[in-house]
MDTraj code that builds the backbone (N, CA, C; nanometers):
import mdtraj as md
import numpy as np

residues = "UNK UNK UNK UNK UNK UNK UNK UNK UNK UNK UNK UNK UNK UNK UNK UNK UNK UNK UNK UNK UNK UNK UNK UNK UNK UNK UNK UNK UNK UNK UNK UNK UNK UNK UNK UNK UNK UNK UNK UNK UNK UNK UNK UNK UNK UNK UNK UNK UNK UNK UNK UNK UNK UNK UNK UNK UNK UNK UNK UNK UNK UNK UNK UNK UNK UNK UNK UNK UNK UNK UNK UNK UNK UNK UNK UNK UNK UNK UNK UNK UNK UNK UNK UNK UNK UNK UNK UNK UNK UNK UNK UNK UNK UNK UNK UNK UNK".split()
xyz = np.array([
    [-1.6400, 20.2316, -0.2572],
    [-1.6250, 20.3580, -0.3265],
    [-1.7596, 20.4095, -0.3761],
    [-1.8244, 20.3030, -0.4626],
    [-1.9599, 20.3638, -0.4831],
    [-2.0410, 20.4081, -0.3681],
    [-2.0538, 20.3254, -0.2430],
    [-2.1770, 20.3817, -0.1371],
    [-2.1189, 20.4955, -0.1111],
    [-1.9522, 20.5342, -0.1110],
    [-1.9107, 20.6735, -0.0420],
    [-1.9654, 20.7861, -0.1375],
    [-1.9888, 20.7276, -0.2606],
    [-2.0174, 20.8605, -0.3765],
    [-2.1874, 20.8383, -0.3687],
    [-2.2485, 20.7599, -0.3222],
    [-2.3675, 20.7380, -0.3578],
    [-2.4233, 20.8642, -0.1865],
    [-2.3695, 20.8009, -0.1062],
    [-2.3387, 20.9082, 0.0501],
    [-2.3348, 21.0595, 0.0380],
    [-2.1918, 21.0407, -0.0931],
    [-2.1669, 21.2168, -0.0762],
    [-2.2421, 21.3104, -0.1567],
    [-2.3403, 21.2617, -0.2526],
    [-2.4586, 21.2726, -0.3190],
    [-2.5972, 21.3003, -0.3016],
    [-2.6002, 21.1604, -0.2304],
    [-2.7598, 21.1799, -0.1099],
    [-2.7385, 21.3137, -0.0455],
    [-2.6240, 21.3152, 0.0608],
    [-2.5999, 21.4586, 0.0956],
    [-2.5951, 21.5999, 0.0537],
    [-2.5420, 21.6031, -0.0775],
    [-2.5650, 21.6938, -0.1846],
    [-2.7086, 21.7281, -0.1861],
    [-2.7554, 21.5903, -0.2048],
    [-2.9049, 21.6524, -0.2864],
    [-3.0124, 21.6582, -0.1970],
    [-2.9522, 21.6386, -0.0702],
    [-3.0181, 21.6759, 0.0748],
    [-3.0419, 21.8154, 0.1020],
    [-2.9006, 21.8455, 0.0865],
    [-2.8548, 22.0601, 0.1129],
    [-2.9506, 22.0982, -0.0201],
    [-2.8932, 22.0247, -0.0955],
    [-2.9695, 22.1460, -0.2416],
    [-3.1039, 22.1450, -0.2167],
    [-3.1953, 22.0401, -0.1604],
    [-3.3654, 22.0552, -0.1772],
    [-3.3811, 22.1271, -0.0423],
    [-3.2950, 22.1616, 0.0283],
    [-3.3083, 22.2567, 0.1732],
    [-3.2924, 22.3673, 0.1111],
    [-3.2021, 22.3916, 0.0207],
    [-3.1592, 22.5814, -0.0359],
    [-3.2922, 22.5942, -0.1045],
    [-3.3381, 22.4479, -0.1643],
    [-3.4579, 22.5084, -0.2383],
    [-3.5838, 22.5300, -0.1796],
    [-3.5988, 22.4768, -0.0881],
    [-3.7146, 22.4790, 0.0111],
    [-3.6861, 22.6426, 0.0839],
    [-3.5674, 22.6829, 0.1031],
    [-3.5245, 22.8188, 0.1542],
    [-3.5968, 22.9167, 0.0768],
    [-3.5504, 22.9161, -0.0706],
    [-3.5537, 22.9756, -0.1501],
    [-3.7226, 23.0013, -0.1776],
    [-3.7568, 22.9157, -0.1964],
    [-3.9172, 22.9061, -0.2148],
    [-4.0009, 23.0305, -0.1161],
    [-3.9401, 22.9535, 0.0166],
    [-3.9844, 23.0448, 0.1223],
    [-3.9551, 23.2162, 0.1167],
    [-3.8547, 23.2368, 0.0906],
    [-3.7984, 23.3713, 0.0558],
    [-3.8857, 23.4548, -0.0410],
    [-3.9262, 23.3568, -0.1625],
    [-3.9604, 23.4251, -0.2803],
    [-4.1561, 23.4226, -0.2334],
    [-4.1802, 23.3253, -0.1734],
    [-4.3262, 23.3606, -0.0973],
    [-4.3632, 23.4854, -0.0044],
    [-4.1902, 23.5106, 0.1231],
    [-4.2070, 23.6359, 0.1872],
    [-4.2262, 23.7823, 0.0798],
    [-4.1456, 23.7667, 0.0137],
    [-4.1206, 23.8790, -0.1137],
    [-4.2425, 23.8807, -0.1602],
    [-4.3163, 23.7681, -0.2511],
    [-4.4052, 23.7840, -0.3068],
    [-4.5329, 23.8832, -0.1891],
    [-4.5515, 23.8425, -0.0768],
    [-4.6094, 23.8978, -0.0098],
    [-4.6041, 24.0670, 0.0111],
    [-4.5236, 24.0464, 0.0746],
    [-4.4570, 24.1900, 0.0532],
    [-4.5083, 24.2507, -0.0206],
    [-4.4521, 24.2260, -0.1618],
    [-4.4734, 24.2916, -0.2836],
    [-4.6041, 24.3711, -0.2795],
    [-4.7231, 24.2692, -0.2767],
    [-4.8332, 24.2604, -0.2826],
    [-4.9068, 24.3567, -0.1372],
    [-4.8463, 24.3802, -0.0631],
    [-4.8632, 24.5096, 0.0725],
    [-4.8397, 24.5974, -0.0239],
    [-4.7431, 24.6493, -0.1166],
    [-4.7278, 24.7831, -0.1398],
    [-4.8174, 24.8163, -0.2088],
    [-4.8930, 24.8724, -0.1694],
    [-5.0455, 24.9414, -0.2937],
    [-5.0027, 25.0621, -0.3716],
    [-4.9215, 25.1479, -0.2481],
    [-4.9796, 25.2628, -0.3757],
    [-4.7841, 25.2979, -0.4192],
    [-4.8596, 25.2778, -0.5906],
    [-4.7307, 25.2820, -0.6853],
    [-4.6851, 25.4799, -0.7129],
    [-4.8047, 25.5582, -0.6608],
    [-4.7755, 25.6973, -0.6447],
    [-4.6360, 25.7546, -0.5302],
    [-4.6271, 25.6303, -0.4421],
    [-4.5261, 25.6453, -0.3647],
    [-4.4033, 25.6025, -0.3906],
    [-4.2854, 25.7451, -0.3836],
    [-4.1637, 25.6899, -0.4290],
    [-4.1089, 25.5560, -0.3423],
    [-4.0772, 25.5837, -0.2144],
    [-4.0587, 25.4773, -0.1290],
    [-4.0965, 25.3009, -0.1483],
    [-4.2402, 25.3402, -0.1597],
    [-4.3256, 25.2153, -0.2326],
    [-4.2278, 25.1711, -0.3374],
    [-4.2586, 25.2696, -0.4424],
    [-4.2283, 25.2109, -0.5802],
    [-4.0956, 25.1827, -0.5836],
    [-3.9940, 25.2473, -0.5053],
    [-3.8494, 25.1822, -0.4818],
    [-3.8488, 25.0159, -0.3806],
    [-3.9228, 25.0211, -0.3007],
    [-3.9104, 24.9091, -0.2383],
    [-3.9482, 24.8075, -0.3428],
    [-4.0816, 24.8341, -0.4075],
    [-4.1336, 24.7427, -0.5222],
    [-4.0194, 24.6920, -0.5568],
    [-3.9683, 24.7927, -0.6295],
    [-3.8563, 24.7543, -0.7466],
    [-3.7413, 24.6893, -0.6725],
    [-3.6966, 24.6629, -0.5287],
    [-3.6162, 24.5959, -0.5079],
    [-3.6584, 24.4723, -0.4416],
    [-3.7767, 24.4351, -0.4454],
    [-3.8534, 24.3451, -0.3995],
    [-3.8808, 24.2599, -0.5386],
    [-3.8887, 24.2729, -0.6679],
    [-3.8723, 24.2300, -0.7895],
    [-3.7532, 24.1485, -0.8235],
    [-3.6242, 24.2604, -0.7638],
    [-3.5157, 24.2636, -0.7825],
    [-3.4765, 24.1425, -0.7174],
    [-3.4823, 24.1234, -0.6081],
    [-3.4328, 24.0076, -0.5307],
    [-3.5508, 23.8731, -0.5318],
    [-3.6879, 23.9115, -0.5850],
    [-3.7742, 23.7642, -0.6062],
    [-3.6676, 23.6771, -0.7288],
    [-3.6306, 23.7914, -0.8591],
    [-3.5966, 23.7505, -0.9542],
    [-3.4553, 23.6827, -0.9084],
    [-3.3614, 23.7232, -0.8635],
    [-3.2509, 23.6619, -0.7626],
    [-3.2641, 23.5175, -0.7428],
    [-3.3592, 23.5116, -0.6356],
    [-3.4031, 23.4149, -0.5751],
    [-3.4902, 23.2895, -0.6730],
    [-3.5826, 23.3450, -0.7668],
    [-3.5394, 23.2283, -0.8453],
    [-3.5001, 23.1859, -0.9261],
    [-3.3454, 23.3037, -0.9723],
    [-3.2415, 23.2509, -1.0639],
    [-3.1928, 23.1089, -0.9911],
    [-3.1267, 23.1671, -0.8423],
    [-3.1030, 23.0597, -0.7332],
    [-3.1854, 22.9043, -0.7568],
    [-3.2745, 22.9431, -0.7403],
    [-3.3800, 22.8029, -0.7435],
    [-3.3618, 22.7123, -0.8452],
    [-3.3484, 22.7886, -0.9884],
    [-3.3347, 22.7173, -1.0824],
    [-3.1555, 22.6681, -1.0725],
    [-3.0937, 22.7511, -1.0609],
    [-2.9802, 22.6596, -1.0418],
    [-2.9461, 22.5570, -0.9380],
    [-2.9992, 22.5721, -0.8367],
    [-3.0059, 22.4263, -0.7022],
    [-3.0895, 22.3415, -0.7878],
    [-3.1844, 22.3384, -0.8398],
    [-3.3010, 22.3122, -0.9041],
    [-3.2339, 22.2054, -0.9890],
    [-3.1068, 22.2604, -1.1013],
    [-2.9993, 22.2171, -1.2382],
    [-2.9337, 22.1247, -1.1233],
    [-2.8879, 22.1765, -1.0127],
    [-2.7615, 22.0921, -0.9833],
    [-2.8026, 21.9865, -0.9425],
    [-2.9297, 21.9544, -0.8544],
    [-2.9990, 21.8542, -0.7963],
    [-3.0697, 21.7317, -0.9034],
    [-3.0661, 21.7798, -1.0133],
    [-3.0787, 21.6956, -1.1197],
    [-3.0289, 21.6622, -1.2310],
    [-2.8755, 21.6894, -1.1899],
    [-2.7326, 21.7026, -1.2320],
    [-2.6968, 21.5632, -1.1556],
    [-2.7022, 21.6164, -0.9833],
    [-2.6160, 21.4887, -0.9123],
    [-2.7124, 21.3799, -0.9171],
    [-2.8439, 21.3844, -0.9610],
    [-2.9202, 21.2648, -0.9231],
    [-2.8969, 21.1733, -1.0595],
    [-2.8747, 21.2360, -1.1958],
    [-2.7967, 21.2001, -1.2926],
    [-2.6744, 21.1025, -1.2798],
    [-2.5872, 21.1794, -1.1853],
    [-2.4843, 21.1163, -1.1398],
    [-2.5074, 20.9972, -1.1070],
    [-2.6047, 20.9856, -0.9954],
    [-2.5901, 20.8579, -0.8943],
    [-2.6493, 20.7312, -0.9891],
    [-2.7298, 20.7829, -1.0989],
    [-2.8665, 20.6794, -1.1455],
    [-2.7261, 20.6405, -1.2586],
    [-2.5954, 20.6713, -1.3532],
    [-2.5250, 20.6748, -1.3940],
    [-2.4591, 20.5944, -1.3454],
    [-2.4090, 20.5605, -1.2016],
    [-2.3257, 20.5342, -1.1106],
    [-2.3899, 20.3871, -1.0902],
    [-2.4960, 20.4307, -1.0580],
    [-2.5729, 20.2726, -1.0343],
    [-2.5665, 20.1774, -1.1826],
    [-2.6036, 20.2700, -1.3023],
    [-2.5588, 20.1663, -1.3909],
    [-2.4696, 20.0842, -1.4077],
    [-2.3590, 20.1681, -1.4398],
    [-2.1842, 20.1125, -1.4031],
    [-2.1369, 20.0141, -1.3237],
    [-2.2468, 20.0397, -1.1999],
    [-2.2194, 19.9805, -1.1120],
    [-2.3012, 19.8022, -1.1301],
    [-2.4291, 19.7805, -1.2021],
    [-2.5034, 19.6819, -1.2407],
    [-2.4067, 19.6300, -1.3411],
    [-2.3673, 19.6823, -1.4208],
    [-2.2897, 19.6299, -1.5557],
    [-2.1447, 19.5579, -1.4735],
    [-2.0855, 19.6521, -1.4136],
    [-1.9938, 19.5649, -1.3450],
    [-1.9947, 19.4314, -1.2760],
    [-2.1065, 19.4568, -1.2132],
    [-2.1387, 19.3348, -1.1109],
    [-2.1724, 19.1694, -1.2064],
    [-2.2330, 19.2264, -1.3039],
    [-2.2843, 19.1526, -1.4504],
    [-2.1811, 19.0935, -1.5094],
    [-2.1037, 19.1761, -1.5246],
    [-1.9220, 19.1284, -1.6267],
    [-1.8746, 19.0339, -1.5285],
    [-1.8623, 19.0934, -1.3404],
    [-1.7855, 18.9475, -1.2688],
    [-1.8678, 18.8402, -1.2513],
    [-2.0254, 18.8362, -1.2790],
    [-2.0808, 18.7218, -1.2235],
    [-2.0333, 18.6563, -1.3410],
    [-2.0559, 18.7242, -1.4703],
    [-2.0498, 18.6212, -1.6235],
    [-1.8797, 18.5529, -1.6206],
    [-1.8027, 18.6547, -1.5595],
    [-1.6684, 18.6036, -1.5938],
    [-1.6563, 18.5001, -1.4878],
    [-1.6672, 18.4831, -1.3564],
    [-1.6936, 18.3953, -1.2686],
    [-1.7730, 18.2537, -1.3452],
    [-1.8982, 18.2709, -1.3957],
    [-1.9552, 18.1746, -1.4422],
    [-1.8460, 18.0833, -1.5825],
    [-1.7655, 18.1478, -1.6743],
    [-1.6927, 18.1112, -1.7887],
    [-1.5262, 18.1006, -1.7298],
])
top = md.Topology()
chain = top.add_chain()
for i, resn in enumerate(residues, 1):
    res = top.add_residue(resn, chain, resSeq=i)
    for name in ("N", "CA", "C"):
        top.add_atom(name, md.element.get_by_symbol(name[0]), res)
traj = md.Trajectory(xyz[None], top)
């Protein structure tokens, strides 16, 4: 039971550092971007700006929450492993008495 939760975890926190590695990338294209638009006299510009802000800020609301969850489940597992030492501890001692 534990390796299946310790499995479905690793996996978890496999996808989540991929969304975050996504995410990163996204907020680097944007940042770029951003940084092309020079002139703020242009409505176009200054609308793209502003939705180029709009979605960096998005993106790393995103981050920070993959960011929470990935050190949420790694919580989990290091939790799991305790439980799991203490247990093993209680049958060797009760085995031994």
């Amino acid at each position: 039971m534990a390796e299946d939760y310790e499995k479905s975890i690793s996996e978890s926190t496999a996808q989540t550092a991929e969304q975050v590695e996504k995410t990163k990338k996204t907020v680097e294209l944007l940042l770029d971007l951003s940084a092309k638009i020079t002139n703020p006299d242009n409505d176009i510009c200054a609308d793209i700006s502003s939705q180029s802000l709009h979605v960096i800020g998005e993106a790393i609301k995103n981050q920070q929450f993959f960011a929470s969850q990935l050190i949420e489940k790694n919580q989990e597992i290091t939790n799991l492993k305790i439980q799991t030492q203490e247990l093993t501890h209680k049958a060797f001692y009760d085995e031994l008495t």
